[in-house]
C-alpha positions in Angstrom: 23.6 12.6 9.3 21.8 15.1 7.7 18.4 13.7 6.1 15.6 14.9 4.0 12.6 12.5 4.2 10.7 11.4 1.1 7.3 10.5 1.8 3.3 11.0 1.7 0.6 9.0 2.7 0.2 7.6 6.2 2.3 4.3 6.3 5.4 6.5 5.6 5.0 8.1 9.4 6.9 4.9 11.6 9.5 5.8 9.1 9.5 9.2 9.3 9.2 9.5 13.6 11.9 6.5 13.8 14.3 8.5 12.1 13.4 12.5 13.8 13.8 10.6 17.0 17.5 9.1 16.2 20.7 11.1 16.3 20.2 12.0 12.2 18.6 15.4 11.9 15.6 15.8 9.9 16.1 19.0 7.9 13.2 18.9 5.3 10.3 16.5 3.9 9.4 16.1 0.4 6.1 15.0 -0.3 3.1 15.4 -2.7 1.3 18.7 -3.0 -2.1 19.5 -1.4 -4.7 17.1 -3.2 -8.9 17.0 -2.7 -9.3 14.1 -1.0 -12.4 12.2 1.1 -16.7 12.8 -0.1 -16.6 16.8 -0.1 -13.2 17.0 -1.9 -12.0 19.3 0.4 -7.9 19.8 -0.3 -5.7 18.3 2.6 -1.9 18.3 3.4 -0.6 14.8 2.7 -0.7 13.0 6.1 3.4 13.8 5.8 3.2 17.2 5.5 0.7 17.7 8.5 3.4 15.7 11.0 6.1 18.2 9.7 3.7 20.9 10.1 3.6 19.8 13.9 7.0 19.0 14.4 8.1 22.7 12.6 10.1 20.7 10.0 10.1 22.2 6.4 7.9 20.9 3.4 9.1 21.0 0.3 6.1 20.0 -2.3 7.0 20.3 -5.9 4.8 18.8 -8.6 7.9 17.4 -10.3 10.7 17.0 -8.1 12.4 17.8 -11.4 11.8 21.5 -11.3 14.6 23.6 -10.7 13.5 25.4 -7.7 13.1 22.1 -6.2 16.3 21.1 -7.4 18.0 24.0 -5.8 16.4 23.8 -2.6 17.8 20.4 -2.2 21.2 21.6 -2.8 20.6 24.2 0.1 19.6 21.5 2.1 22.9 19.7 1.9 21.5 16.2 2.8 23.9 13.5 3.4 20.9 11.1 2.3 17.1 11.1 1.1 15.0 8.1 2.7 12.1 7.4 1.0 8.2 5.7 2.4 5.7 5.9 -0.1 6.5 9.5 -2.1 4.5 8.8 -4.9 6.5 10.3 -7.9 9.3 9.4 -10.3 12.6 11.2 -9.2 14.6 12.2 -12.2 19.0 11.7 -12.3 19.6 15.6 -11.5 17.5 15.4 -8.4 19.6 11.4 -7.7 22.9 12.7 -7.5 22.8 15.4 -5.2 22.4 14.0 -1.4 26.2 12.7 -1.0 24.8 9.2 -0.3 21.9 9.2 -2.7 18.2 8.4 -2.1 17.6 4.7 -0.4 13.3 3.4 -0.8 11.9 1.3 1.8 9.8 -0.9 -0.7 7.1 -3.6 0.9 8.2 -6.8 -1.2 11.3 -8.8 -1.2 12.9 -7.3 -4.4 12.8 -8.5 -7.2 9.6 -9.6 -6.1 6.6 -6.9 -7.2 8.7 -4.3 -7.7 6.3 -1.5 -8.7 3.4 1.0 -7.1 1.2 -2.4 -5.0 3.3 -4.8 -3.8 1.6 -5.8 -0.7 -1.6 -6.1 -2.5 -0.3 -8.1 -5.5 1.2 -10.5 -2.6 -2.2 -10.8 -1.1 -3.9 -10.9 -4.6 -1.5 -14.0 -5.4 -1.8 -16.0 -2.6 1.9 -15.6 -1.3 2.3 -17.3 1.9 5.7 -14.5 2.8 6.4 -11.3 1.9 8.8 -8.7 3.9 10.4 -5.6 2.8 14.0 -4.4 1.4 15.9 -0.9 1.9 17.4 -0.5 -1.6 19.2 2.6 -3.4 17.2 4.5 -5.6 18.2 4.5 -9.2 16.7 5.2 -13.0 15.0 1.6 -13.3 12.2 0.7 -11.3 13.2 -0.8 -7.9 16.0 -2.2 -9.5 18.8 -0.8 -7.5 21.2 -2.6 -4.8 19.7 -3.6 -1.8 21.4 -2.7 1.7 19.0 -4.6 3.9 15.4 -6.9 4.3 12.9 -8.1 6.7 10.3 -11.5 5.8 6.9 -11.0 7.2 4.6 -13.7 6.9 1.0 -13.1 5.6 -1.9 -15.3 7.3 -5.0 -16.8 5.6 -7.4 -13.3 6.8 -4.6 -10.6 5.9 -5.9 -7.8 4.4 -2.9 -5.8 2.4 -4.0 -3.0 5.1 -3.1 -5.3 8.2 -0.1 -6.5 6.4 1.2 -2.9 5.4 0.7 -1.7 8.8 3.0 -4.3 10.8 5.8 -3.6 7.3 5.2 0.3 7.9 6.5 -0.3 11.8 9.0 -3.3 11.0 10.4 -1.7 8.1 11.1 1.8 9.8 13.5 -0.5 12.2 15.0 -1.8 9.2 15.5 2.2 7.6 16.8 3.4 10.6 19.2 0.6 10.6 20.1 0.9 7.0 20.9 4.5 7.9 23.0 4.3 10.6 24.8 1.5 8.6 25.4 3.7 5.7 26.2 6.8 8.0 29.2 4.7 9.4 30.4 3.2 6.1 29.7 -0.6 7.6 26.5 -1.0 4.5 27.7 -2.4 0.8 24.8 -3.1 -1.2 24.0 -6.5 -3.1 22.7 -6.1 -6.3 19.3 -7.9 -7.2 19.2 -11.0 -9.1 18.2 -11.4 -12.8 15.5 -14.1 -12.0 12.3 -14.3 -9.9 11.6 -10.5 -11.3 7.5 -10.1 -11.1 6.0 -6.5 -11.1 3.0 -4.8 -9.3 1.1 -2.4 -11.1 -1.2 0.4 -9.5 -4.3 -1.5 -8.6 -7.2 -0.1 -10.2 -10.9 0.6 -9.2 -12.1 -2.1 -12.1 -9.2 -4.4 -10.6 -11.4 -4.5 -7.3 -14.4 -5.4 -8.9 -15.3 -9.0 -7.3 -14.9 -12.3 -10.1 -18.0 -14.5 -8.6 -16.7 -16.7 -11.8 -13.6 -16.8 -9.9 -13.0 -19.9 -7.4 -13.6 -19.0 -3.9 -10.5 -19.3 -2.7 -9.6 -16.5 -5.8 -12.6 -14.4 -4.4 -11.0 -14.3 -1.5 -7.5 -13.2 -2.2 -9.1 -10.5 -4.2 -11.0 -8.7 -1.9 -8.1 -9.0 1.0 -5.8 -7.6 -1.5 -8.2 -4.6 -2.3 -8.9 -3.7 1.6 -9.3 -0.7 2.5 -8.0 0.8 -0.4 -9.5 1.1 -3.2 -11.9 -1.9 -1.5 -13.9 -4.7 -3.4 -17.0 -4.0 -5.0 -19.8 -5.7 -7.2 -22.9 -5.2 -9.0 -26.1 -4.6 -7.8 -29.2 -3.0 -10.0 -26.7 -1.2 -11.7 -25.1 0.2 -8.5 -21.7 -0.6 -6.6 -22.6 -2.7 -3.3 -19.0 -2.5 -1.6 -17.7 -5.6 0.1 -15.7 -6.1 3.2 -13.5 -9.7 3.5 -15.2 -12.4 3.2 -14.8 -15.9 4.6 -15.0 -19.4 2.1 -17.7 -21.7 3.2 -17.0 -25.3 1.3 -19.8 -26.8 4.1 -22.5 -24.1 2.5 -24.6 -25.4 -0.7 -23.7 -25.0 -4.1 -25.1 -21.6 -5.9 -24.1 -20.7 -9.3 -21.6 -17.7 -9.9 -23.1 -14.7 -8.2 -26.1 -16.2 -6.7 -26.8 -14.9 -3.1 -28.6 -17.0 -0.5 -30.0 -15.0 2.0 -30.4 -16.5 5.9 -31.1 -15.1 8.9 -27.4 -15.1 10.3 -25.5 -15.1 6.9 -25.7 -14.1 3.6 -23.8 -16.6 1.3 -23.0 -15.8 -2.6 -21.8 -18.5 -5.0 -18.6 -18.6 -7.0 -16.9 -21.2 -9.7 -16.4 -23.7 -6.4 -17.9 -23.3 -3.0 -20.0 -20.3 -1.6 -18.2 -17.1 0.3 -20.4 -15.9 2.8 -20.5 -12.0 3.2 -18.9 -9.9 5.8 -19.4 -6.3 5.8 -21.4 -4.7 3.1 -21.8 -1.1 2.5 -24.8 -0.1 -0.2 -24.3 3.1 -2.4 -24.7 6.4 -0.1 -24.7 4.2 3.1 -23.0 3.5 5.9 -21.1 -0.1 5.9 -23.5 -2.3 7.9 -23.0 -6.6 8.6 -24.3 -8.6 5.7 -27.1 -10.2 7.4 -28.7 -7.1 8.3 -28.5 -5.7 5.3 -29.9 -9.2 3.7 -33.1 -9.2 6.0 -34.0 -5.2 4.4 -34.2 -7.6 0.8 -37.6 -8.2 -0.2 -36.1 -11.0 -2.7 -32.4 -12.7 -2.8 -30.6 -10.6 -5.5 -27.7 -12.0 -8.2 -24.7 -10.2 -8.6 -23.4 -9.4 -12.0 
């Protein structure tokens, strides 16, 4: 089939290479438009658009993929389907009904579960012991449409939503590519989603990272797993964000009250509503991300965290 390939940030790429290297032809990518990104804010192709530029494949980058010229590009294209990974915008009806087979998302939950922008992390953030992801046709509603085919995937106890949406990036580009050959030979009929067990996942903000030490440990946990890498755990430190890498619940460490750090020579533990969390990874304000210890033995006092 013919296929233009909805997609932008990294974990789209499996996806995107699975299908070039099948039988379907790849004639074009949609994907954001050139945005500053990194310390300098220097403006950089979506991680996409650079793999098409390599590969001589065209890039089509509206800012609405409502606008007409947009629309009438697509329409050149004659696409028999639009797979999406990750695009990162709302596409209207008009844009909908013009690939002969529609536009079919690979989403990172098990819909209806966390439909929405952060499924993986809301998983992590909620302590799900599965997730897995769904192939599912593209409609008005948000992830509501009928899904053609899904993978489980369980998530262990030091899962970060980054190790868990890189093994659903290379499992689920199996599970596109099969969904696409399926549909290609007319053997897929979607199953629509069912009313209950509906639960949404939001975009997760920079304030939703901010560490809880009033949280149980086990909640302090989940949290900064479900922020890592992106847009990673932080708290307060003399008016400052000290970033945080996972850290690890120590029920055998003594008690400290919410935020309380206890500085040692191999460990750096802070307390929470339960049991302490000792430190992993820490990474000061315009510093490089150093282990917690080290960066406890440059204290001259223990600090609290607000």
């Amino acid at each position: 089939m013919r296929i233009v390939f909805a997609g932008t940030p990294e974990v789209a790429l499996p996806t995107l290479e699975a299908l070039h290297a099948s039988a379907h032809e790849v004639a074009a990518v949609l994907t954001r438009p050139d945005a500053p990104t990194g310390r300098g804010r220097k403006v950089h192709r979506s991680p996409v658009a650079a793999w098409a530029d390599d590969h001589g494949v065209e890039v089509l980058t509206p800012a609405r993929p409502r606008e007409p010229e947009f629309l009438d590009r697509l329409r050149d294209l004659d696409a028999d389907i639009v797979p999406v990974v990750a695009y990162g915008a709302l596409v209207p009806p008009a844009a909908l009904a013009i690939p002969r087979l529609g536009w079919i998302n690979l989403h990172f939950s098990l819909l209806p579960a966390w439909r929405g922008a952060a499924p993986v992390q809301y998983a992590v953030l909620n302590g799900d012991e599965m997730t897995g992801a769904c192939v599912f046709q593209l409609e008005e509603g948000l992830d509501t449409g009928p899904v053609y085919g899904r993978l489980t995937e369980p998530i262990g106890p030091a899962d970060t939503a980054g190790d868990l949406l890189d093994r659903l990036a290379v499992a689920g580009a199996r599970l596109m590519l099969d969904v696409v050959d399926g549909l290609g030979a007319g053997a897929l009929a979607g199953q629509t989603q069912p009313d209950d067990g509906v639960s949404y996942a939001p975009k997760v903000t920079v304030e939703d990272a901010r560490v809880r030490w009033s949280d149980p440990a086990f909640a302090v946990d989940r949290r900064v797993r479900a922020v890592t890498p992106a847009p990673g755990a932080w708290t307060e430190l003399d008016g400052q964000r000290l970033r945080l890498g996972p850290v690890t619940p120590d029920p055998d460490a003594p008690r400290l009250a919410p935020g309380e750090v206890a500085l040692g020579k191999r460990a750096v533990h802070v307390g929470t509503a339960t049991h302490p969390v000792r430190l992993g990874q820490v990474q000061p304000a315009g510093k490089k991300p150093m282990d917690a210890a080290s960066w406890g033995r440059g204290l001259q006092t223990a600090p609290r965290f607000a």
